[in-house]
Backbone as ProteinMPNN parsed JSONL, in Angstrom:
{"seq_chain_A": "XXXXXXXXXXXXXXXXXXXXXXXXXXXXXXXXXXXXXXXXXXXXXXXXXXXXXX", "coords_chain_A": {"N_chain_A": [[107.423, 37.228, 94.022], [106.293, 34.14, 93.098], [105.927, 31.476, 95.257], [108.15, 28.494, 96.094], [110.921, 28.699, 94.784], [114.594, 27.937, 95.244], [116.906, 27.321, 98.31], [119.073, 28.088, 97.136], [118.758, 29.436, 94.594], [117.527, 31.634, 95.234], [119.651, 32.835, 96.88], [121.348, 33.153, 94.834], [119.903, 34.922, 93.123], [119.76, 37.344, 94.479], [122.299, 38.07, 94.826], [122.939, 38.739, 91.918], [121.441, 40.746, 91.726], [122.335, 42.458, 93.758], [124.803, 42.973, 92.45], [123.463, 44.242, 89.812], [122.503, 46.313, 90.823], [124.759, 47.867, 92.142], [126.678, 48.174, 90.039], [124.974, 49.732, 88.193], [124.044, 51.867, 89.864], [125.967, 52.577, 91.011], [127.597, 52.693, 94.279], [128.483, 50.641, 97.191], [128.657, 47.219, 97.821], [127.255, 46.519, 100.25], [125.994, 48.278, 101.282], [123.276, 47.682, 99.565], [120.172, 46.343, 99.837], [117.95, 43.499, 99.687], [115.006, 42.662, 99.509], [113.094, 39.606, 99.616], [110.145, 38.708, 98.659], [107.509, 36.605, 98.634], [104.431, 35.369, 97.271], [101.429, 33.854, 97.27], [99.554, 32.364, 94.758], [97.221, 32.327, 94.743], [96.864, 34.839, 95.785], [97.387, 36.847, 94.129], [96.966, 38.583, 90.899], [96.379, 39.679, 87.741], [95.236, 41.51, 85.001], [92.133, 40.975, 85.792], [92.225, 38.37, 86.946], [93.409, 35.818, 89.43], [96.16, 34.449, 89.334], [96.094, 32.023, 90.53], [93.95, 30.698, 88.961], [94.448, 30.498, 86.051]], "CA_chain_A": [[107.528, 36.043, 93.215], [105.803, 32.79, 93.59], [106.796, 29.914, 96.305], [109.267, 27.421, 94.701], [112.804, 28.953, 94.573], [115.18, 27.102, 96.494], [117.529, 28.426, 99.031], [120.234, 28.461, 95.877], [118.174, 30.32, 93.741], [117.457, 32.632, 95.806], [121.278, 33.498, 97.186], [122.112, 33.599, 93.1], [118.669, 36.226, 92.393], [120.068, 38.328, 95.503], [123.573, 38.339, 94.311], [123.062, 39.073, 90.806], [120.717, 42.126, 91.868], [122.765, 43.634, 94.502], [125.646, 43.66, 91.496], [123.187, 45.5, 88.906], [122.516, 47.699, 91.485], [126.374, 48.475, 92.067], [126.727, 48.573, 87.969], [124.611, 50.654, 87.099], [123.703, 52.953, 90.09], [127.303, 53.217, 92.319], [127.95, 52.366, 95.644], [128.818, 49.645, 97.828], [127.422, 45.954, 97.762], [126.873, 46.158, 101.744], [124.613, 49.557, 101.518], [122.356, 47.713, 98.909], [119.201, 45.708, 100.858], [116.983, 43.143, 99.059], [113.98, 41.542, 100.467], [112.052, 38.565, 98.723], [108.797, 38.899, 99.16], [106.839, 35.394, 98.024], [103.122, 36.001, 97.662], [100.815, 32.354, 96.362], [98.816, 32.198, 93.562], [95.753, 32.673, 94.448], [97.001, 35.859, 96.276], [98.22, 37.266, 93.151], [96.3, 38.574, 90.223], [96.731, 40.199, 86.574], [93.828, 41.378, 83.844], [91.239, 40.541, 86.519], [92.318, 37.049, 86.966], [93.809, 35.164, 89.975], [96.75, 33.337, 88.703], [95.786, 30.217, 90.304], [92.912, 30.46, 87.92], [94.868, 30.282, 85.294]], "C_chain_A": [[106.718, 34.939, 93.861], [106.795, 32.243, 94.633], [107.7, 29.132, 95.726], [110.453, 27.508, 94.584], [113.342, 27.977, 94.899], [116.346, 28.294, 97.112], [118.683, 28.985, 97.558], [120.01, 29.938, 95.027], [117.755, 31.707, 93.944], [118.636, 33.528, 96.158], [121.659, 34.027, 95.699], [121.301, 35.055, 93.058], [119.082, 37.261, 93.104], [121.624, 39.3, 94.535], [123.626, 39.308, 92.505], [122.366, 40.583, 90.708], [121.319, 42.864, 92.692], [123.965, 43.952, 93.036], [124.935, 44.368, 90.309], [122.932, 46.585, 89.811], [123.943, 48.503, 91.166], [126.532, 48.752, 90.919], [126.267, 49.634, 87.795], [124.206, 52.048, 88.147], [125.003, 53.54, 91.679], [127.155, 52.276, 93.488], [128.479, 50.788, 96.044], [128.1, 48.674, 97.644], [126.501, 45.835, 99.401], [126.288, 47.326, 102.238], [123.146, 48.855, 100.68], [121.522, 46.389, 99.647], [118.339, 45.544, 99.595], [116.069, 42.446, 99.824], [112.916, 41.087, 98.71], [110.767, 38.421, 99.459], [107.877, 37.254, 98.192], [105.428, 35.637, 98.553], [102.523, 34.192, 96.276], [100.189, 33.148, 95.695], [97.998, 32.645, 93.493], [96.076, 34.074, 95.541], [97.572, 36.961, 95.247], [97.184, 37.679, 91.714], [96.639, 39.668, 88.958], [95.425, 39.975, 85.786], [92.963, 41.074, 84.492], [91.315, 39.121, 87.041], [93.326, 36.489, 88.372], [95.286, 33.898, 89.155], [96.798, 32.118, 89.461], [94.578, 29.627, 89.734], [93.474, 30.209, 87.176], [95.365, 28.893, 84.491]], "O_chain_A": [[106.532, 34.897, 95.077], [107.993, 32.464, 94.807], [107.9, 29.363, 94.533], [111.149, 26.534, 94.297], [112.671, 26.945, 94.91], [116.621, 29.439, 96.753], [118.9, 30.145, 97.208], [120.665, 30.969, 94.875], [117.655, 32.635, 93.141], [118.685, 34.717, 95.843], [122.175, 35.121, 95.469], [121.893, 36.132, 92.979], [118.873, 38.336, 92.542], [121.838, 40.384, 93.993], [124.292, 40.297, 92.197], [122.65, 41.416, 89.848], [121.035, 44.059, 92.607], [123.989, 45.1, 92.592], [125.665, 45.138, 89.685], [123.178, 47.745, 89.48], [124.192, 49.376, 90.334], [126.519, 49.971, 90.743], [126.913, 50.556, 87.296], [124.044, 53.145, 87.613], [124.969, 54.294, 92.651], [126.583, 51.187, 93.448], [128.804, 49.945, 95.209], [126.929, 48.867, 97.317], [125.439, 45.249, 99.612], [126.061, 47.473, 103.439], [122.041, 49.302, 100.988], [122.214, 45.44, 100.017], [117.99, 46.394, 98.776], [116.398, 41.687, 100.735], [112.456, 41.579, 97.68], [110.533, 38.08, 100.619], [107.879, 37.244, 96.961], [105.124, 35.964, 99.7], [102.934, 33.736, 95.209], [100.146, 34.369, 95.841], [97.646, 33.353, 92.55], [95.079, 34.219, 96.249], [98.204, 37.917, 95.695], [96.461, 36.706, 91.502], [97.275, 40.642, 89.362], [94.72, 38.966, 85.74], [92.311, 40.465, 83.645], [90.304, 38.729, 87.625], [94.415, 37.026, 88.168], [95.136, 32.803, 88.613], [97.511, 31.193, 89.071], [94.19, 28.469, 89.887], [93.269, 28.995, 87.152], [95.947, 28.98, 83.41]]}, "name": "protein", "num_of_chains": 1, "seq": "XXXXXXXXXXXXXXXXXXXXXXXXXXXXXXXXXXXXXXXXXXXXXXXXXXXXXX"}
């Protein structure tokens, strides 16, 4: 994802993904491991394009 979250937004995006995990594919919440990976703009690209071209 882009830069920008905040810490909030981030704890919520975690939370809400370790519980579809648990939902839909079993197990425990404290086996399931997320990492946020934040990558800029101009490191980022779709259709040939740089999205900080965009």
């Amino acid at each position: 994802m882009f830069p920008g979250r905040t810490p909030a937004q981030k704890s919520a995006l975690v939370r809400e993904l370790t519980d579809a995990f648990v939902r839909t594919c079993g197990g425990k919440p404290e086996g399931v491991q997320v990492t946020l990976v934040e990558v800029g703009a101009d490191h980022w690209a779709s259709g040939g394009v740089l999205y900080s071209e965009r």
